[in-house]
C-alpha positions as CSV (number, residue, x, y, z in Angstrom):
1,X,0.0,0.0,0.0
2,X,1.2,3.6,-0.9
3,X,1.1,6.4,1.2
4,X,-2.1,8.0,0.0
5,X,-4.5,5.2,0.7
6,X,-7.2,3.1,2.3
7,X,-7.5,-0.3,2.4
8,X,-9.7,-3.4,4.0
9,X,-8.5,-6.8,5.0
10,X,-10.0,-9.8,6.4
11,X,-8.5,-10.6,10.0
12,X,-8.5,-14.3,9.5
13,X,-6.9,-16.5,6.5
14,X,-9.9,-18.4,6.1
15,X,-12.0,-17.5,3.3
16,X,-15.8,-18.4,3.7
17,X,-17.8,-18.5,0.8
18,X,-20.8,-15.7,2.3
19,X,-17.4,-13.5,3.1
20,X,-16.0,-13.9,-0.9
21,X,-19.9,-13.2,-1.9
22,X,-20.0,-9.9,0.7
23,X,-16.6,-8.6,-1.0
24,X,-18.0,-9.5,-3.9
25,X,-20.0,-6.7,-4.1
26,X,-17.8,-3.9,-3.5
27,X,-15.0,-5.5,-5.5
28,X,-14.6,-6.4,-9.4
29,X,-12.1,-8.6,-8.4
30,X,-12.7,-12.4,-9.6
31,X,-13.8,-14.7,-6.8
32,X,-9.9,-16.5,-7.2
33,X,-8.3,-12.8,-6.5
34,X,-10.4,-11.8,-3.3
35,X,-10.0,-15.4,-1.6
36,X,-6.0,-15.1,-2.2
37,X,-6.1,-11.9,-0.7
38,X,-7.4,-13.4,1.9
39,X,-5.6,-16.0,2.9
40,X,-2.1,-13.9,2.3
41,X,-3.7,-11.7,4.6
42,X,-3.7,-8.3,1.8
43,X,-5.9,-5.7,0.4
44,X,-9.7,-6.9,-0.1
45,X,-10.4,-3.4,-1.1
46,X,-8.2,-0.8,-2.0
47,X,-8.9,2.7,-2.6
48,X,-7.2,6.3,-3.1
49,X,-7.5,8.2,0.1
50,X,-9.5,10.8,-1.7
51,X,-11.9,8.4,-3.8
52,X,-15.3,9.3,-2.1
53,X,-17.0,6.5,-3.7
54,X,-14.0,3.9,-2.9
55,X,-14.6,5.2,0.8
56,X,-18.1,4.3,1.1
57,X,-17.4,1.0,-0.4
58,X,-14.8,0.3,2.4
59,X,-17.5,1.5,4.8
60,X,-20.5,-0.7,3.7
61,X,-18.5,-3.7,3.3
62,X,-17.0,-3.5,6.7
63,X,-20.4,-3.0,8.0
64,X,-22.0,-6.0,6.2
65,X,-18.9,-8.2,7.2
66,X,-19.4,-7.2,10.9
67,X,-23.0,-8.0,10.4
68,X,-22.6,-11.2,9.6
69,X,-19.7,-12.1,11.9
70,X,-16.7,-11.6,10.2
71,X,-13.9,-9.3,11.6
72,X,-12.5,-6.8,9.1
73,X,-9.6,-4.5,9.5
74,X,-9.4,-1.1,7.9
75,X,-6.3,0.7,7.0
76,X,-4.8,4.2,6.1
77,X,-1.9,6.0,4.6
78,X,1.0,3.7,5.3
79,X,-0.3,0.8,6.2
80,X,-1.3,1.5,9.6
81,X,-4.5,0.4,11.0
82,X,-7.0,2.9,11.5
83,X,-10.7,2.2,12.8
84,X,-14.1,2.5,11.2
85,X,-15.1,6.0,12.9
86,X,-12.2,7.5,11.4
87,X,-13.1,6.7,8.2
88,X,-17.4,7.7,8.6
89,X,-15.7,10.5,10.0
90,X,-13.9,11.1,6.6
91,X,-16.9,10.3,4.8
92,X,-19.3,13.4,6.9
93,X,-16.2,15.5,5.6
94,X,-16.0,15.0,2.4
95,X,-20.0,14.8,2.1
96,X,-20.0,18.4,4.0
97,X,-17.6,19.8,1.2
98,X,-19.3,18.7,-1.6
99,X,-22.3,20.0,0.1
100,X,-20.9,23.1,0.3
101,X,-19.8,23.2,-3.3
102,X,-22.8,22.4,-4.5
103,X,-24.5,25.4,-2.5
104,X,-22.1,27.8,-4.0
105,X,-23.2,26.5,-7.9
């Protein structure tokens, strides 16, 4: 990971098929790629630090992993782990600006 990212992992090396099927839909990564990742213990999901949309991704697929039992990590920057309010925290930013951007058209 470079220093201007975010990132999600799975905390365990074993690769269920409802946790491939979760990633699934935040990723267009082929079923193969995401359970590798897993089990090597790397990037699920990967995203530019600024990529709003990549964001909310991480956010919802965290969420729906937790939901169903499964024990995500998120990342930042240089590969240091961060938590999940940091990054909705992130998110209420980045919505506030674009808010604000769109008042001022």
């Amino acid at each position: 990971m470079t220093g201007d990212t975010i990132g999600l992992k799975i905390a365990t090396v074993s690769a269920s098929a409802k946790m491939i099927a979760i990633i699934r839909k935040y990723s267009n990564n082929p079923m193969g790629k995401i359970k590798r990742s897993v089990q090597e213990r790397d990037y699920v999901l990967l995203y530019p630090y600024t990529d709003r949309l990549g964001l909310k991704k991480i956010i919802a697929c965290y969420d729906e992993l937790k939901e169903n039992g499964i024990e995500a990590e998120v990342y930042e920057l240089d590969d240091e782990i961060t938590t999940i309010d940091f990054l909705r925290n992130l998110n209420g930013t980045y919505d506030e600006i674009s808010d604000e951007i769109d008042a001022e058209s």
